[in-house]
N, C-alpha and C positions, 0 to 999 in steps of 0.2 A: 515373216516368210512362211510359205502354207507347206503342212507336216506330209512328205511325199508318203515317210513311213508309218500315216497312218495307213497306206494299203498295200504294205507289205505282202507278197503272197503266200498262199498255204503251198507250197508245193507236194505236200504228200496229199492234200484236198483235192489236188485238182490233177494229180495224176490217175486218184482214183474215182474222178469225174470226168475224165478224158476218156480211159478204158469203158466205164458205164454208157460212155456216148456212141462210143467206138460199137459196142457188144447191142447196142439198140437198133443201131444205121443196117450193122448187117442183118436184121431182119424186117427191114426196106428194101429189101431186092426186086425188083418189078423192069421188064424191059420196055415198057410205056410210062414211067413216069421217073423223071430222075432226082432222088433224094440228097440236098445238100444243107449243113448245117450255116444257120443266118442269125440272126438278133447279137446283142453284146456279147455270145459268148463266141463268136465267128469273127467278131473285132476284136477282142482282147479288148475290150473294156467293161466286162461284165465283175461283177464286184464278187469274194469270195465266199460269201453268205447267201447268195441267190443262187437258188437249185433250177431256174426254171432256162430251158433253152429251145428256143425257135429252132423247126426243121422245116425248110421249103419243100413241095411237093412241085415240083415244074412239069408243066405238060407242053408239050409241043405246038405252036402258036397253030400250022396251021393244018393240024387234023382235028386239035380242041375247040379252038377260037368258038365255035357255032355248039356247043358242049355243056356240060353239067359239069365244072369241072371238081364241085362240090363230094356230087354223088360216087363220082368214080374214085376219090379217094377213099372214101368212104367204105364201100364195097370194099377195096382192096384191104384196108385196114381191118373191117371186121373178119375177115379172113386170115390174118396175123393176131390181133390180141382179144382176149374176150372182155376188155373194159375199153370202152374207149366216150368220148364225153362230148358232146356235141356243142360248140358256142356258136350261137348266131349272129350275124352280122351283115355286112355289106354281102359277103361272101359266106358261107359257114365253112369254120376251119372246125380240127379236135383236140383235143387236151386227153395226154396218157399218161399216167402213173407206174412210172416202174424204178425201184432201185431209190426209191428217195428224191428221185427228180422228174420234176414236171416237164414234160415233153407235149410244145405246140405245133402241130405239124399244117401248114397251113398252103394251104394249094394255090398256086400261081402259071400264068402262061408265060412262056419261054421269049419274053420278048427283045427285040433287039433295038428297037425305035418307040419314043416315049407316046406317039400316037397310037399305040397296037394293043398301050393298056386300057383292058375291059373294067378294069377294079383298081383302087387304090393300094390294093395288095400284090398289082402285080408289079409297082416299082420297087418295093421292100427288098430283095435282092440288088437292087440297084444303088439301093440306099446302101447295103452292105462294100459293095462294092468301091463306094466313092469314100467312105469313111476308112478303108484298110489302105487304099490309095493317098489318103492326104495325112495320114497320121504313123507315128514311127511309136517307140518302146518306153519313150519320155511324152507324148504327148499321149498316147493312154495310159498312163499314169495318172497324168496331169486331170484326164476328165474319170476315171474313178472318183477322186479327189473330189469335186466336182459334184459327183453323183452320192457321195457320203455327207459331203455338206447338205447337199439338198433333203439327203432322207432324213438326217439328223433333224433339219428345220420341217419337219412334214410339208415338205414342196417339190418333192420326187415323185411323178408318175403322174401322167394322162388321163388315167380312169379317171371316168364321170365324177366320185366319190374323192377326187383328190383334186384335180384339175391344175396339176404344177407341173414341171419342165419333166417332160420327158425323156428317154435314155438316147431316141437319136436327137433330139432341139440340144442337151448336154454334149452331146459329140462336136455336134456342130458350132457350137461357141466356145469349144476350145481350137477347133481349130483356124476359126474366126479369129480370134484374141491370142492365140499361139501359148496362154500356160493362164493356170486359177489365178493369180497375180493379177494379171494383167488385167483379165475378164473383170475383176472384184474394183477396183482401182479405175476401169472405165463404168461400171454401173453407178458407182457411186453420182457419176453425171447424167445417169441416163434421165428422162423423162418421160412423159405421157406414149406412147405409140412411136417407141424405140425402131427401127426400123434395120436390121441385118442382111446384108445379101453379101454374094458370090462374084457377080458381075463389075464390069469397070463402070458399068454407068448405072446409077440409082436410079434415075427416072426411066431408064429403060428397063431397069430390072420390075419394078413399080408397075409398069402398063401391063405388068402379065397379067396382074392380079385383078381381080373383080374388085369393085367398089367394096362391098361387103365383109372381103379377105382384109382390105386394110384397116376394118375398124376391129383395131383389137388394141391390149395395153403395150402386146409386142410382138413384133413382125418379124420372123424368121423367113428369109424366101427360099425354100428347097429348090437346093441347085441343082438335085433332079430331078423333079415335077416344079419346073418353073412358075405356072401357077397356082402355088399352093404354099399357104401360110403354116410351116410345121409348126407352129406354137399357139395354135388357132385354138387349143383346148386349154390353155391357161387361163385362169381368171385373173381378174384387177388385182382383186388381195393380195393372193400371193405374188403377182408381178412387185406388188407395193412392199409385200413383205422380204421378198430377194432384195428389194433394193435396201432397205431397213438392215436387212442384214450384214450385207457392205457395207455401208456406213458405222457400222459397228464394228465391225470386224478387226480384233488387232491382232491375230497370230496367234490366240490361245486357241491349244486344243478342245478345250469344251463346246467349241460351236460346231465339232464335228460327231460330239457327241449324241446320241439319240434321248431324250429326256423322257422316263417313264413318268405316268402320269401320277404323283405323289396326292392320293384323295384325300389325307390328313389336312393339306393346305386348300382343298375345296371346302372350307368351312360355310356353314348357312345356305350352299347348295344341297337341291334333291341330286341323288346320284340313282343310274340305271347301270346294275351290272349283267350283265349280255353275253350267255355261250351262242354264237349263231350257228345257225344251218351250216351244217360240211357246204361245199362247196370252192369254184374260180371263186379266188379274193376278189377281183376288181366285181364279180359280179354279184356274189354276197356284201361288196363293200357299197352298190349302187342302193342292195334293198335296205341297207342298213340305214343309209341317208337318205330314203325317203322313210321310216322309220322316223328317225330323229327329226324331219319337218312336220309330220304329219300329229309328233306327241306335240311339238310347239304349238302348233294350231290348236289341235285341243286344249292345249292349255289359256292358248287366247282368248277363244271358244267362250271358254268362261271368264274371261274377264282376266286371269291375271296376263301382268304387265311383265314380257320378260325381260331382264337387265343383262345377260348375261349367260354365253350358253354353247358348249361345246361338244367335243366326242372324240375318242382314240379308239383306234383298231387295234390294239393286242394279241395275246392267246385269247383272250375275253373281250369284248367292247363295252366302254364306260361312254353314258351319255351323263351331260348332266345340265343344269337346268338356276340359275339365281331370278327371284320375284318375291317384291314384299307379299304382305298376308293381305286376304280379302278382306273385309266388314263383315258383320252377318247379316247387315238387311242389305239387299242390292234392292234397287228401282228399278221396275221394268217398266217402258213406258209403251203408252196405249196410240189407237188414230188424236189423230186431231178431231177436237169440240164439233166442229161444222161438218165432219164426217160420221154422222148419225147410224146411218147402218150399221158401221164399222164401233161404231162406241155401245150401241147395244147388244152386239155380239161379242165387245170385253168383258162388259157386265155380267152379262152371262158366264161367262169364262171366269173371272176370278171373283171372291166374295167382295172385298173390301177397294172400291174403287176411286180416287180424288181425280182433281182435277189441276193443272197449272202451265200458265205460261200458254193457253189455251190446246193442251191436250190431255187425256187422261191417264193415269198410271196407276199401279199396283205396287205394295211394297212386299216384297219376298224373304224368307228365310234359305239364306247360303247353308247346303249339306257339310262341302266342304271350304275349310279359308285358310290351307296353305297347298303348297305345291306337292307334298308327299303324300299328304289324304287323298287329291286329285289321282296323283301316280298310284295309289294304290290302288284305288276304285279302277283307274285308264288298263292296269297291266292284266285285268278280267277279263279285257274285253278279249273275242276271237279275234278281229284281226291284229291283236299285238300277238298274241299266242301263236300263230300260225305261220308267225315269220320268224322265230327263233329258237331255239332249242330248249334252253329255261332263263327265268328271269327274275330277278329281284330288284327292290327299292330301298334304300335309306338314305339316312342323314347325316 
């Protein structure tokens, strides 16, 4: 049976997360644009440990419509706080800092019919809307629940750097499947390009979607933006890994637990320890993972072979890295024999030149022949230094 009480609520947390929301909104007063509170903490399924909450900026369809509806919040906002943070996107919203909570205030037109939206931001209120509509005080429960499993298993959250169910695809598959039970108990059957919807007929719900929308590992149809795949930012993995995890799953608490990552048991791994850049998680969690692709490369770069190779977000971020050791002579090989030009400009190039299998090569001495020597030489360079705040390596 899944532990309801593992999300029990803080009530004195979130009474004085209510007032803080409350004490924030009234200094959104604007008679052109109407400020109302949206994301999981406007559903009641926003979990008691995330400080961050969505605030819609609504402007009116049709004085805005033909508008910047970016800029003019903008303007308004730097006139109210003296930090304010710009994320770019489809649309650019802001991200504000007060009181310990992350406030995203993100601007939308006031629409009333699903053809009138200009941006994919402007059904997000809509999404709010239909989730507080189909869900009662047990069934967001039930997708907390839901959304503590998935963080626990690092497969909570959309960003690029995660690419796992998100907090509204989690709403929506509890209300799908009606409680975590159920949901866990039907995946366990699921397969290749799962397919979800709203509607009474699949194949009409299906013809919304673009060709493109349905190749993914799982198909949620937004039954407010009908065609549109909410679960389009998941990857295979962890689709594979959700299902993995149901199939496991028997009712112990531990799989709701968050597992730190224990470096004593990365034994004969390089380890990268990592303060990063202040900043948006999701957007310091993007430069981080391309960080973490770009030191694998290098490492391939030269030859080694990797077996094995991860990363956690933390207070700190740990990358880390398994590859046997190099040789110290590597073979570099030259043109081919019957490419003349090209073999007397190796010659040139390196002292000691043979020949086989009809082309020519050089035998070279390796600086370094394991993966810490490498990472030590790698964490010099400027572009590793430039992307995080400090950095170290061991074993």
């Amino acid at each position: 049976m899944p532990h309801l009480d593992i999300v029990r609520e803080n009530k004195k947390g979130r009474i004085e997360l209510a007032r803080n929301v409350k004490k924030f909104l009234k200094k959104l007063k604007n008679k052109d644009i109407k400020f109302f509170i949206g994301g999981s903490y406007a559903k009641n399924t926003f979990l008691d440990n995330n400080l961050d909450v969505d605030i819609f900026a609504k402007f009116d369809y049709n004085s805005y419509r033909f508008k910047d509806i970016s800029k003019e919040l903008k303007k308004f906002l730097k006139s109210k706080f003296k930090k304010i943070e710009t994320v770019h996107g489809s649309r650019d919203y802001y991200h504000i800092q007060e009181n310990g909570i992350s406030f995203e205030i993100v601007p939308v037109l006031d629409i009333k019919r699903d053809d009138q939206a200009q941006n994919i931001m402007d059904f997000s209120p809509l999404h709010v809307k239909f989730v507080k509509r189909k869900t009662n005080k047990k069934l967001q429960k039930e997708i907390k629940l839901l959304k503590v499993f998935l963080r626990a298993n690092g497969i909570y959250g959309a960003e690029s750097y995660i690419r796992g169910f998100s907090g509204y695809v989690s709403e929506l598959l509890i209300i799908y499947y009606k409680s975590f039970e159920k949901l866990v108990k039907s995946v366990r059957e699921w397969g290749n390009g799962e397919i979800i919807h709203f509607g009474r007929n699949k194949e009409k719900a299906l013809s919304n979607l673009s060709k493109s929308k349905k190749v993914s590992p799982l198909v949620v149809i937004d039954p407010v933006q009908k065609d549109r795949n909410a679960s389009a930012a998941l990857s295979k993995k962890n689709y594979e890994k959700f299902i993995s995890l149901c199939k496991a799953y028997n009712g112990n608490k531990s799989f709701f637990v968050e597992k730190k990552v224990l470096l004593d048991k990365l034994k004969g791994y390089t380890i990268f320890e990592i303060t990063p850049l202040k900043g948006k998680k999701d957007i310091v969690g993007s430069k981080l993972l391309s960080l973490l692709e770009r030191i694998k490369k290098e490492f391939e770069n030269y030859d080694f072979k990797i077996i094995d190779y991860g990363w956690k977000f933390e207070d700190k971020v740990y990358f880390w890295f398994k590859a046997g050791k190099l040789t110290k002579k590597k073979i570099h090989l030259g043109p081919r024999l019957k490419d003349k030009k090209n073999v007397v400009a190796f010659k040139k190039k390196w002292k000691e030149v043979k020949s086989s299998k009809g082309r020519v090569y050089t035998v070279l001495n390796r600086k370094y022949l394991s993966l810490d020597e490498y990472g030590k030489y790698l964490i010099k360079k400027d572009w590793m230094k430039e992307k995080v705040k400090s950095l170290k390596i061991y074993k």
